[in-house]
C-alpha positions in Angstrom: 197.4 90.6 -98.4 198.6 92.0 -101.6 197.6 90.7 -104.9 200.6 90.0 -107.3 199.8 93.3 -109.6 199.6 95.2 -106.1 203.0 93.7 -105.4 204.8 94.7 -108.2 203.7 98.5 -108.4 204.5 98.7 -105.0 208.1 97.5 -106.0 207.8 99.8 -108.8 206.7 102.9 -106.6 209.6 102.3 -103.7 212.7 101.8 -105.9 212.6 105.5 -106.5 213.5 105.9 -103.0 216.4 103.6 -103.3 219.7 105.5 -102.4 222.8 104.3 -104.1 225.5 106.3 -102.1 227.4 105.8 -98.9 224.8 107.2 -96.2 226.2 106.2 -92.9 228.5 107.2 -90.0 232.0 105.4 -90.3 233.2 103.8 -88.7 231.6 100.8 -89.6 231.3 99.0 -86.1 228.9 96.7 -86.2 227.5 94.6 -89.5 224.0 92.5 -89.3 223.5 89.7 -91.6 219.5 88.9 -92.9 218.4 85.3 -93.6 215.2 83.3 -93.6 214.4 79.5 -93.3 210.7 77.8 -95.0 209.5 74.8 -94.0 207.2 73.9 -97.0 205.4 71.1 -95.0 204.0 73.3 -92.6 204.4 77.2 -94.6 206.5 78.0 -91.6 209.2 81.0 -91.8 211.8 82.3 -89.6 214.1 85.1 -90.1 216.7 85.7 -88.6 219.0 89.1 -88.0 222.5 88.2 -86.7 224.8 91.6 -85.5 228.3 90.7 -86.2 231.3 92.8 -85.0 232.9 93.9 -88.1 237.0 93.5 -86.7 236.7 90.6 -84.8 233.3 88.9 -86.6 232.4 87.8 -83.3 228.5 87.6 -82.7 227.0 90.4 -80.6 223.6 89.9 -80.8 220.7 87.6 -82.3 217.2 88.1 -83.2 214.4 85.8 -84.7 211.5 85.2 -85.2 209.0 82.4 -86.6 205.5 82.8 -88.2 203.3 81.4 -90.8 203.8 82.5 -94.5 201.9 85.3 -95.7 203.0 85.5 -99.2 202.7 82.9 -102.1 206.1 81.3 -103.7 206.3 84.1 -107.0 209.6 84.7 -108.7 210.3 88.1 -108.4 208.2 89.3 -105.5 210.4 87.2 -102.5 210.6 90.5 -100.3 206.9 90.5 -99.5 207.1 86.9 -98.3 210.6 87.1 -96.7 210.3 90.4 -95.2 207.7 90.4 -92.3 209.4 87.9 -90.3 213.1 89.6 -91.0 210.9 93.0 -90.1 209.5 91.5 -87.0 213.0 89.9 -86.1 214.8 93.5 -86.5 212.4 95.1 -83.9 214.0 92.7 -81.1 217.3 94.1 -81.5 218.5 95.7 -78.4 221.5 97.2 -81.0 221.5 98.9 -84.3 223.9 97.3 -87.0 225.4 100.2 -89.2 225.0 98.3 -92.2 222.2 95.0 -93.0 223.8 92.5 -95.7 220.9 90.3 -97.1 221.1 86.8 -98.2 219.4 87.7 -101.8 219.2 90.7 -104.2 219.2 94.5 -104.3 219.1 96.7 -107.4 220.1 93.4 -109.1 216.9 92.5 -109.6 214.4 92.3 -112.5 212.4 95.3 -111.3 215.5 97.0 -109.3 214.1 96.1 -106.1 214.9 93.0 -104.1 214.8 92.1 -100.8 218.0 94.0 -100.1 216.6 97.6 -101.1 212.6 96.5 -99.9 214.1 96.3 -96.2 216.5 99.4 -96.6 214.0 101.6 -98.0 210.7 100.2 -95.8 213.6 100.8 -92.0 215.2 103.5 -93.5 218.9 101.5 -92.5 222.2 100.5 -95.0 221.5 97.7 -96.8 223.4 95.2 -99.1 222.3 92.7 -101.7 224.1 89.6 -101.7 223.2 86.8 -103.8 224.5 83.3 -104.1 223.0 83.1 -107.8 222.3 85.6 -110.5 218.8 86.6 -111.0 219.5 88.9 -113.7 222.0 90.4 -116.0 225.4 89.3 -117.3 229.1 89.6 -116.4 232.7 88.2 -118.1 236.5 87.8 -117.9 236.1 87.3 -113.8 239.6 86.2 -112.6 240.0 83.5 -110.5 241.6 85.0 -107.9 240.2 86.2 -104.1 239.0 89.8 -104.5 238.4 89.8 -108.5 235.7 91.6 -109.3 233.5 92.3 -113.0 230.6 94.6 -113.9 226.9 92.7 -113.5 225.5 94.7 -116.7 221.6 94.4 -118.1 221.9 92.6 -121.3 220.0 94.9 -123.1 220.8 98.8 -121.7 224.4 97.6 -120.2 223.4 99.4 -116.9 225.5 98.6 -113.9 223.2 96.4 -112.1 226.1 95.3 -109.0 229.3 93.8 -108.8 230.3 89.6 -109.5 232.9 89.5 -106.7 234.7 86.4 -105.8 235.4 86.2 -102.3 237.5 82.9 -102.7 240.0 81.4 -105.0 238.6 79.7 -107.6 234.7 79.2 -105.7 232.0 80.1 -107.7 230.8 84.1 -106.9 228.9 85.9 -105.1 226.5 88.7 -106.4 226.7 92.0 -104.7 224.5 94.7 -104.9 223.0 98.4 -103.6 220.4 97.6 -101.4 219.9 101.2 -99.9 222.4 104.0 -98.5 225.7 102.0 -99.5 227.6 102.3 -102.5 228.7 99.7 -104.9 232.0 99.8 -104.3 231.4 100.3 -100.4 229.0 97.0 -100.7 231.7 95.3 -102.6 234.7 95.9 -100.1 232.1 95.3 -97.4 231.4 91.7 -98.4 235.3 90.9 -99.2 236.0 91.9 -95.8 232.9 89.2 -93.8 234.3 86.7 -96.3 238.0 85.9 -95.2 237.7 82.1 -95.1 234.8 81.0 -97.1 232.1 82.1 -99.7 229.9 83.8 -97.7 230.1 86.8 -95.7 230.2 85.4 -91.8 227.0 87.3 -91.7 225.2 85.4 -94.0 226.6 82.0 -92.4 225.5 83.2 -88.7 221.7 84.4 -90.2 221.2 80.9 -91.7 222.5 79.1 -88.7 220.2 81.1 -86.6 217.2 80.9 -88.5 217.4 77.1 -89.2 217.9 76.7 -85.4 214.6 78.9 -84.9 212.4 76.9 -87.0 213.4 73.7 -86.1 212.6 75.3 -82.5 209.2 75.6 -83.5 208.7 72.4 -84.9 209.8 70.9 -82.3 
């Protein structure tokens, strides 16, 4: 296992290969969401990938997969404990999704590398941070209206870090950023689009429904 200092110039070493443009066939067909589940009594994990169809939002396919955490709890670092079961669920898939949105961050991230760029740079796939809380940087004057959208700045350089989008009148936002080969505004208009009733993206609700139903599997 990697020690924290290990961790974080690993993060450091990969975000160069972060790609922040559209790199992907179009149409877009089919969109995966990424979620995990703990259980903190046992230091059980499950991930879940959910491929959703992106016109209808029907679900086409699931994967999971349950194991014991291999990473500690540190701010910062959640990738290296929430990726090996999202990486093991991903190699189940009988399909390919043309573009992975994660519950959690990409470039929006203290070191410019959350979970969202960690699995689009380690799989090589289109990725997309999105965050139900800001982990860093600031926004302002976000309208309350479905589709508003304002800059996610760092406080100190004012570098673009993602987009505040609000996917429903009046609800609280969602944080979108690049994870790997999609755009901002791509990963933006991507997220509106799996969010036409509530505040998440349908992918995001499937993944968590999925992955709480596989570790409550294995508890059982």
């Amino acid at each position: 296992m990697l020690t924290e200092p290990e961790a974080v110039a690993l993060q450091q070493t990969l975000r160069q290969r972060v790609i922040q443009h559209d790199a992907f066939p179009r149409p877009i067909r089919l969109v995966a969401g990424a979620d995990v589940e703990y259980n903190p009594h046992t230091e059980l994990i499950a991930g879940a990938i959910v491929l959703l169809d992106a016109d209808t939002k029907a679900v086409v396919e699931v994967a999971t997969h349950v194991m014991p955490v291999s990473f500690p709890y540190v701010p910062g670092l959640f990738s290296f404990r929430e990726m090996p079961p999202l990486l093991a669920a991903y190699g189940k898939l009988h399909q390919q999704p043309d573009v992975l949105i994660c519950d959690g961050h990409g470039l929006a991230h203290p070191r410019r590398f959350g979970l969202a760029c960690h699995i689009g740079v380690e799989l090589d796939i289109p990725t997309i941070g999105c965050g139900k809380t800001r982990l860093t940087g600031q926004y302002e004057n976000l309208a309350a209206g479905r589709g508003s959208t304002a800059p996610l700045t760092d406080e100190a350089t004012g570098e673009v870090l993602g987009l505040v989008v609000r996917t429903q009148p009046g609800i609280n936002p969602l944080f979108v950023s690049v994870g790997h080969r999609v755009a901002l505004p791509t990963a933006a208009g991507l997220v509106l689009a799996m969010s036409e009733a509530v505040r998440q993206p349908e992918t995001t609700r499937q993944a968590d429904a999925y992955a709480r139903a596989a570790l409550l599997h294995a508890l059982q």
